[in-house]
N, C-alpha and C positions, 0 to 999 in steps of 0.2 A: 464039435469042438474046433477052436479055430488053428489054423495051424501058425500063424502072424507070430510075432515076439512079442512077448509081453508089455512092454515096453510101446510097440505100436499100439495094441487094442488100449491102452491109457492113454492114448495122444487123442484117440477118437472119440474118448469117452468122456476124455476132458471138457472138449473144446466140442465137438461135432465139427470142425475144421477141414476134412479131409473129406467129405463128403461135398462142400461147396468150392473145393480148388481143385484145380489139377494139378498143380504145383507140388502142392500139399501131399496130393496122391503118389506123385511120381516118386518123393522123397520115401513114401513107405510101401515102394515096390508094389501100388494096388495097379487094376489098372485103369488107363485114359481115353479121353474119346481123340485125343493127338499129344504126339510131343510139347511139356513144355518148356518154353526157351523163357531166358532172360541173359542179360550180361553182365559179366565182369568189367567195373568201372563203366557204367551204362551212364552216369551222371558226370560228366567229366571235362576238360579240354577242347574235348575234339566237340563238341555243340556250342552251337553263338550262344542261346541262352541261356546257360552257363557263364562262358565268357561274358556276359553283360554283367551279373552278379558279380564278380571275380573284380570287376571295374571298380567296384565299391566296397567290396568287404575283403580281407583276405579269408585266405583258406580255415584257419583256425576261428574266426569271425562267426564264419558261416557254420561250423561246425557245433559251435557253442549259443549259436541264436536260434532256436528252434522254428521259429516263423521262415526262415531262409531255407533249414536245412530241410524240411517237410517241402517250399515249394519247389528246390532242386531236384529231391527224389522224385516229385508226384508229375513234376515236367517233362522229365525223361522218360518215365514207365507210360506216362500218356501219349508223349511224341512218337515212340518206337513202337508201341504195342504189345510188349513185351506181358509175359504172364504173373510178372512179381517185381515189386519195388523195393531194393536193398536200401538202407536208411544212409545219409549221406553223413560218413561222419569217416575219423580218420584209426588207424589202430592204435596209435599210441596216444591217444585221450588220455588212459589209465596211468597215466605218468603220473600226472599233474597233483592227484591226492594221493600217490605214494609219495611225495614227497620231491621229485625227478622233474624238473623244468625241461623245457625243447622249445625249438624253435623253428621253423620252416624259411633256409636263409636261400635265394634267390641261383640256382644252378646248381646247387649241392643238395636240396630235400632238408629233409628232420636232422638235426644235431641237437645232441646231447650237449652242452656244454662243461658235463662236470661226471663223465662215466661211471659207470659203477662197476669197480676191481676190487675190491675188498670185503674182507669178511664183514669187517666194521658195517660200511657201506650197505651191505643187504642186508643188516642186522637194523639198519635206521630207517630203510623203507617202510611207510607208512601202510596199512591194509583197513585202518578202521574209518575212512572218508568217504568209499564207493557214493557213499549222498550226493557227490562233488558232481557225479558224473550223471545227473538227474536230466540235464536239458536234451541230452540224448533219446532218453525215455518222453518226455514231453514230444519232441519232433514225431515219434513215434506215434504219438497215442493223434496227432493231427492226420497222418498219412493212414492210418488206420482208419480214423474218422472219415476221410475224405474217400476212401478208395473201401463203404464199409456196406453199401446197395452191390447186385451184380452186376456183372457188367451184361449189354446185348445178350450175350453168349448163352447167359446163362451161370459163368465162371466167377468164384473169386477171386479176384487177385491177391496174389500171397502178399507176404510181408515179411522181411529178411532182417533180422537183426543181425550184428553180428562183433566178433572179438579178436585180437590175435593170439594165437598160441604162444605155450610158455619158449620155448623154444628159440621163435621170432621176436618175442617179445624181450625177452634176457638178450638177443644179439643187438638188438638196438640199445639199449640201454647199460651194456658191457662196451661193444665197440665206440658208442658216442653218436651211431649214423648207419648210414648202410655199408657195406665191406665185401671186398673182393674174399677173403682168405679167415674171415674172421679165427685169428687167430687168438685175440683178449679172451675172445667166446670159450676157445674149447681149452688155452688155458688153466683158466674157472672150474672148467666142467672137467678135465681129466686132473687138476691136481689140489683142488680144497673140496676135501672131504664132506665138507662142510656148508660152506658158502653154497656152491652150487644145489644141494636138497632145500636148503631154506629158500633160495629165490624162487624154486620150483614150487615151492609150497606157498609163497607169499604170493607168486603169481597166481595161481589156482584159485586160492580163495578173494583175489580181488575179481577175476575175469567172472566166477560163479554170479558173484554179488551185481556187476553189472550185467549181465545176461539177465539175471533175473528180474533185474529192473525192464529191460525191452521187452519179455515176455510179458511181465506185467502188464504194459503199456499197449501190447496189442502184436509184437512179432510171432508170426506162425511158425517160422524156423531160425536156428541160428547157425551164423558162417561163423567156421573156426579159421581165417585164413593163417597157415604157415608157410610163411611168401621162401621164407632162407632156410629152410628144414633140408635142401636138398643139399646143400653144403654137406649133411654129416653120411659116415657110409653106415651101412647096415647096422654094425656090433656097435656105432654109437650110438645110433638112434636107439636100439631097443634097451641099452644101458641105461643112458644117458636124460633121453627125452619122453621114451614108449610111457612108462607111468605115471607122471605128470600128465600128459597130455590125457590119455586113455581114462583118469580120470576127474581132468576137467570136461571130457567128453559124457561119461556118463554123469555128474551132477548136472549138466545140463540138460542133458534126456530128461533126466531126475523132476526137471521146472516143468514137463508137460509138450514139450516139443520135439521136432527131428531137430539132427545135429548134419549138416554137412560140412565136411574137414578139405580144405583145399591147400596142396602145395605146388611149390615149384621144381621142375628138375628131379621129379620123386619115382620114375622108373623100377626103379632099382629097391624102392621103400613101401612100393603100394601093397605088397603081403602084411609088412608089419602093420603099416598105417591102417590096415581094415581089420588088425586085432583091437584097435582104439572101440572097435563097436557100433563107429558114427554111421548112422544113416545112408548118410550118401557120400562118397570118396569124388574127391572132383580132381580131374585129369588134365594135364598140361598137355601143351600138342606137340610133344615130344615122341608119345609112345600113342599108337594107333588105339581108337576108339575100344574095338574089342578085344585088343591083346591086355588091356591096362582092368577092362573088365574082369576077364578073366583072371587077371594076376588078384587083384581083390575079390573075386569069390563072386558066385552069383546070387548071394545073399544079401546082396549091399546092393545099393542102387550107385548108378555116378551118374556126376556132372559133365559135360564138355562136348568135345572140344578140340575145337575150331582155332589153329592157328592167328593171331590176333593182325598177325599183318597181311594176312591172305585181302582182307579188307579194304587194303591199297591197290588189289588185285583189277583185271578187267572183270566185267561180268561173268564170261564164259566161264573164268576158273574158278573166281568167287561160289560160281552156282554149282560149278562141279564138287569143289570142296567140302561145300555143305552137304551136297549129295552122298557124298562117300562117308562122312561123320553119320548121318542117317542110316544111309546102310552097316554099317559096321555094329548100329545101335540094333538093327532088325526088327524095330517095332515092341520089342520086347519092355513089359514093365519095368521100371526104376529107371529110365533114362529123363536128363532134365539135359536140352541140347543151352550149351556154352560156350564161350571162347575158352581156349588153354591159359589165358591170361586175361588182362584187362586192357580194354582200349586205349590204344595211345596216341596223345596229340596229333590235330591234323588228319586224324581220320574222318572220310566222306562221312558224313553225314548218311546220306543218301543209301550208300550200301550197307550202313549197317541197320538200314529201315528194311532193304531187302532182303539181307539175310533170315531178320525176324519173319516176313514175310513168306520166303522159300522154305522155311520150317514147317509153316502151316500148310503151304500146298504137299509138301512131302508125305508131311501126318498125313494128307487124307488119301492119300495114291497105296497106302503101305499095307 
């Protein structure tokens, strides 16, 4: 009898998936012939080839033409080496057929131009369009296609679809943008009774319906990123957010895949956040590799993680860095090595070819 969660032995049974990734494997704590790595915003900025794309389309372009945004993923997971290609796309997509316009204005990011503070307001967001959000799942089902033979190795390379959480997703969409103090947010959320479960619940069932699309289309796991979760303390989060979340996390099990939940700033939240259930807990590089394991349970596997700016770093410390995220990990099954965040502009190129690199020589020393 096995002793795995039920929940796993159906991800296997599904797909057969986990048997040709390590990716796959690491997320259900089996184990691998090495650590594997990929990164946060691995498709981004900080690469010319990238930047060349960005010359001609903007961000939202790209995101909505699936021919682009499959060959931005499949550029990057090919140039770095990495064990898995996240799909290129943005988290607030889901706007658009709730009925929520945004925009990406020139030093300021995503704005809302028309927030949503009222009960009226989440009462008119739309949840029956998810179709809307199809070219997402198209780009998908090409980088799948493309990346669908093994690679040398022997490995598959994963395939990461992915969503934001209710949480991060209501702070966007409450405050207009990103927020220091999101104050509108918690507002909402500590004084209409009301408004705040319905968003929770209108976000849920829109995020399920798009996941489900990516899985359809060929993602082996999905990212739940909750980038501003770390904003709330404890007694809010487990009031406030834990249920929503916990189960948008398991209807997504639910589609046949691991689930990994990533936040920012979340020290302080990672017991809660591994009653969510999710597969694998990814870790900012706030709180050391194995303390943060440990605070989530050794029944989770985690992501991380690697300081994002250590990368601007000399080699000597770059490699030590990575060295000490490795050890801290100990070899042990369910680790998938990460940044704490996602790459930002102006990062070498170069080092973050070798980090990926120094992961594989570490795997094999361990």
């Amino acid at each position: 009898m096995s002793n795995a969660p039920a929940h796993h032995i159906a991800f296997e049974q599904s797909a057969g998936i986990a048997a040709g990734s390590r990716f796959v494997r690491a997320c259900l704590r089996q184990p691998v012939d090495r650590t594997p790595v990929w990164l946060l915003r691995q498709a981004g900025r900080y690469m010319p080839e990238y930047m060349a794309v960005r010359k001609h389309h903007s961000l939202l372009d790209i995101c909505r033409t699936p021919e682009i945004a499959a060959e931005v993923t499949i550029t990057a997971a090919e140039r770095l080496g990495v064990d898995a290609a996240i799909i290129f796309a943005d988290l607030l997509l889901p706007f658009t057929p709730m009925g929520l316009e945004f925009e990406f204005l020139a030093g300021e990011g995503p704005v809302v131009h028309r927030p949503v503070r009222t009960a009226e307001q989440v009462r008119a967001l739309r949840t029956d369009r998810v179709d809307e959000l199809s070219y997402v799942a198209q780009a998908i089902e090409k980088v799948a296609r493309h990346f669908s033979a093994p690679r040398v190795d022997g490995d598959q390379l994963g395939i990461i679809g992915f969503c934001g959480a209710p949480f991060t997703l209501a702070s966007y969409m409450i405050e207009g943008g990103s927020s220091r103090n999101y104050v509108e947010t918690k507002k909402m959320m500590y004084g209409d009774g009301a408004a705040w479960p319905l968003l929770m619940e209108k976000l849920v069932t829109v995020l399920v319906g798009y996941a489900a699309q990516q899985v359809e289309a060929g993602a082996d796991v999905i990212q739940i990123f909750d980038s501003w979760v770390g904003a709330l303390c404890v007694a809010d989060y487990r009031r406030y957010v834990l249920p929503a979340t916990a189960e948008l996390v398991q209807r997504v099990q639910g589609l046949g895949v691991p689930v990994i939940y990533f936040g920012v700033d979340t020290a302080s939240l990672l017991p809660s956040m591994a009653e969510t259930r999710a597969d694998v807990i990814g870790l900012d590089w706030r709180v050391p590799l194995d303390e943060g394991w440990k605070a989530v349970g050794r029944g989770c596997a985690v992501q991380g993680n690697l300081d994002p700016i250590t990368l601007f770093a000399p080699d000597d410390v770059l490699r030590e860095r990575v060295r000490e995220v490795m050890t801290a990990a100990a070899g042990q099954p369910g680790h998938i090595f990460n940044l704490g965040h996602g790459i930002v502009p102006d990062t070498p190129v170069e080092s973050v070819i070798k980090v990926v690199e120094w992961v594989k020589e570490f795997s094999r020393h361990e």
